[in-house]
C-alpha positions in Angstrom: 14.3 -0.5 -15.7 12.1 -0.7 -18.6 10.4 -3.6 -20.6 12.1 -1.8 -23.6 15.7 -2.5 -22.0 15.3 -6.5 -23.4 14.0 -6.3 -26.7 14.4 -10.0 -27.2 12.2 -11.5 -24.7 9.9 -8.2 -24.8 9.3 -9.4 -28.9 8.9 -13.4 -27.3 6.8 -11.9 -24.7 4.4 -10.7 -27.3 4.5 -13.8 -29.6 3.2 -15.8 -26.8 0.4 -13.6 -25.9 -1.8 -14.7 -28.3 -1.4 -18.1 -27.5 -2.2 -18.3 -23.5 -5.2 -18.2 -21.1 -4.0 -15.6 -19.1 -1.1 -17.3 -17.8 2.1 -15.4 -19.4 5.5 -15.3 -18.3 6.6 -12.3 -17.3 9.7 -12.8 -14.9 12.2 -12.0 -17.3 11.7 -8.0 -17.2 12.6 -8.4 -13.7 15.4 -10.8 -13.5 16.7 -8.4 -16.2 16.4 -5.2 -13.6 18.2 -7.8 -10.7 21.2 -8.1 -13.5 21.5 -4.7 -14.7 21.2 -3.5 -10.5 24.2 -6.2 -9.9 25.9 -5.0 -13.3 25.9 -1.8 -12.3 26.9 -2.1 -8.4 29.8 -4.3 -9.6 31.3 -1.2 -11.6 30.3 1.4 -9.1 32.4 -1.1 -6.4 35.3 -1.4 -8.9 35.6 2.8 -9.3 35.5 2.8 -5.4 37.7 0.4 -4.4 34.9 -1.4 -2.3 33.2 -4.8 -2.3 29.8 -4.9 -4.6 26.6 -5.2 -2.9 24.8 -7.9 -4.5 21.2 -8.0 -5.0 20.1 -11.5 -3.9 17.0 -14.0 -3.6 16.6 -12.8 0.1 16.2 -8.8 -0.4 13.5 -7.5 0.1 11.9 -6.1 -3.5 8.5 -3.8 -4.1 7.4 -3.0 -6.8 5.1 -0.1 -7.8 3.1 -0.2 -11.0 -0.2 0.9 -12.7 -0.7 -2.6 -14.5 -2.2 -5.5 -12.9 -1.4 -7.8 -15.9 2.2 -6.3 -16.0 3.2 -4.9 -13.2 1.7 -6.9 -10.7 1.4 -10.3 -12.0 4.8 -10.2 -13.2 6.4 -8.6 -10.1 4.4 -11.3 -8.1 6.0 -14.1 -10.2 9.8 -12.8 -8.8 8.8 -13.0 -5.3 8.5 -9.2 -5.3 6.1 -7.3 -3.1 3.4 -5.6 -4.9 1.6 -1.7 -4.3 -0.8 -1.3 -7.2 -1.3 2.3 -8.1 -5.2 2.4 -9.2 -5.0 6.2 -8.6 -8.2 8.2 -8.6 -9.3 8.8 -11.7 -8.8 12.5 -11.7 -5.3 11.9 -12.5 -6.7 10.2 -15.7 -4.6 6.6 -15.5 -5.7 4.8 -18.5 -4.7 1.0 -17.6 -7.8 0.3 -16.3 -10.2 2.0 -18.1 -8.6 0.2 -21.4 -8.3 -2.9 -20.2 -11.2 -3.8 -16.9 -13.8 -3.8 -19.6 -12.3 -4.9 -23.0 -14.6 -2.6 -24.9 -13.3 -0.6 -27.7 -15.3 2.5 -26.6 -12.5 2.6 -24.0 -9.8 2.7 -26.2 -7.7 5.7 -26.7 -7.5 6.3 -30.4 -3.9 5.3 -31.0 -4.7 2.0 -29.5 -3.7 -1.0 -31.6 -5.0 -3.7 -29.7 -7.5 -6.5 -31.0 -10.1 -7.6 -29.3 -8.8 -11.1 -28.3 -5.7 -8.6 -27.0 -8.2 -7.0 -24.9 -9.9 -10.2 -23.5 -6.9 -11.6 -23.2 -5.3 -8.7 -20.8 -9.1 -8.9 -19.0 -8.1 -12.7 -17.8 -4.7 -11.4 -17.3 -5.8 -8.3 -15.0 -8.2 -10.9 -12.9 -6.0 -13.4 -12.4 -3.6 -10.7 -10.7 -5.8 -9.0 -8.5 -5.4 -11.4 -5.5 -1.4 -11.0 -6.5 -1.9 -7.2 -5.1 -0.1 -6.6 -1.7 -1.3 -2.7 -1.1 -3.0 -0.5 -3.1 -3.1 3.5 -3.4 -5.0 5.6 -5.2 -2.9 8.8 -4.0 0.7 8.8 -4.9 0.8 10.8 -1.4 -0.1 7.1 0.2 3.4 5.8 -1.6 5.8 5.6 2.1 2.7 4.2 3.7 1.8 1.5 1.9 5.8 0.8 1.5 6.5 1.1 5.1 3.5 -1.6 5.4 5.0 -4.4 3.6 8.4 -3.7 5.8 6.9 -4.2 8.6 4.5 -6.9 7.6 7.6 -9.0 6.3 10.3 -8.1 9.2 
């Protein structure tokens, strides 16, 4: 599930951007993953003959991104479990090297943002640090770090 999957609240998303302290909501791309995951089991179900499996406010959801603003501090506002994936720079992950610092320097070339954009997503990516359940910075760490949280929350 992509952002790009709900263009309308991905265009309200932005429009309200400019206008916060970073505080933005972002639960929406995730409810909309919970309802196309449902949508989707429902008409797997029907083609088999069986019952759906429902997705519901008790399982168990983790979430893996490279964003702290976006990945993290949205996942985080669902309830969802959180791995952040600051992966050692030889990998060359851009996230933080736009957005920890807010300069321009760090921008890559076909970078639009402004720099109240920047500052913005700076208060964004701070505020969701304490949001972060595991980190890795070695995709190789990924079953760890999941089996982690399943054992911290069973």
């Amino acid at each position: 599930m992509s952002w790009e999957d709900d263009q309308g609240a991905r265009t309200n998303f932005f429009k309200e951007l400019g206008s916060v302290e970073g505080s933005v909501e972002l639960s929406w791309i995730y409810q909309a993953a919970v309802d196309k995951a449902n949508a989707l089991a429902k008409e797997n179900a029907k083609m088999h003959g069986v019952e759906p499996k429902v997705i519901g406010k008790d399982a168990l959801w983790i979430h893996v991104g490279d964003d702290l603003a976006y990945d993290v501090g949205g996942a985080s506002q669902c309830g969802a479990k959180t791995i952040y994936a600051e992966l050692d720079k030889r990998y060359g992950q851009t996230s933080r090297l736009r957005f920890d610092d807010a300069n321009h320097e760090n921008q890559p070339s076909w970078s639009t943002n402004t720099q109240k954009e920047l500052m913005t997503r700076k208060v964004m990516n701070e505020a969701a640090r304490s949001l972060v359940d595991k980190k890795i910075k070695f995709m190789t760490r990924l079953p760890e770090a999941v089996n982690d949280i399943m054992e911290e929350t069973n």
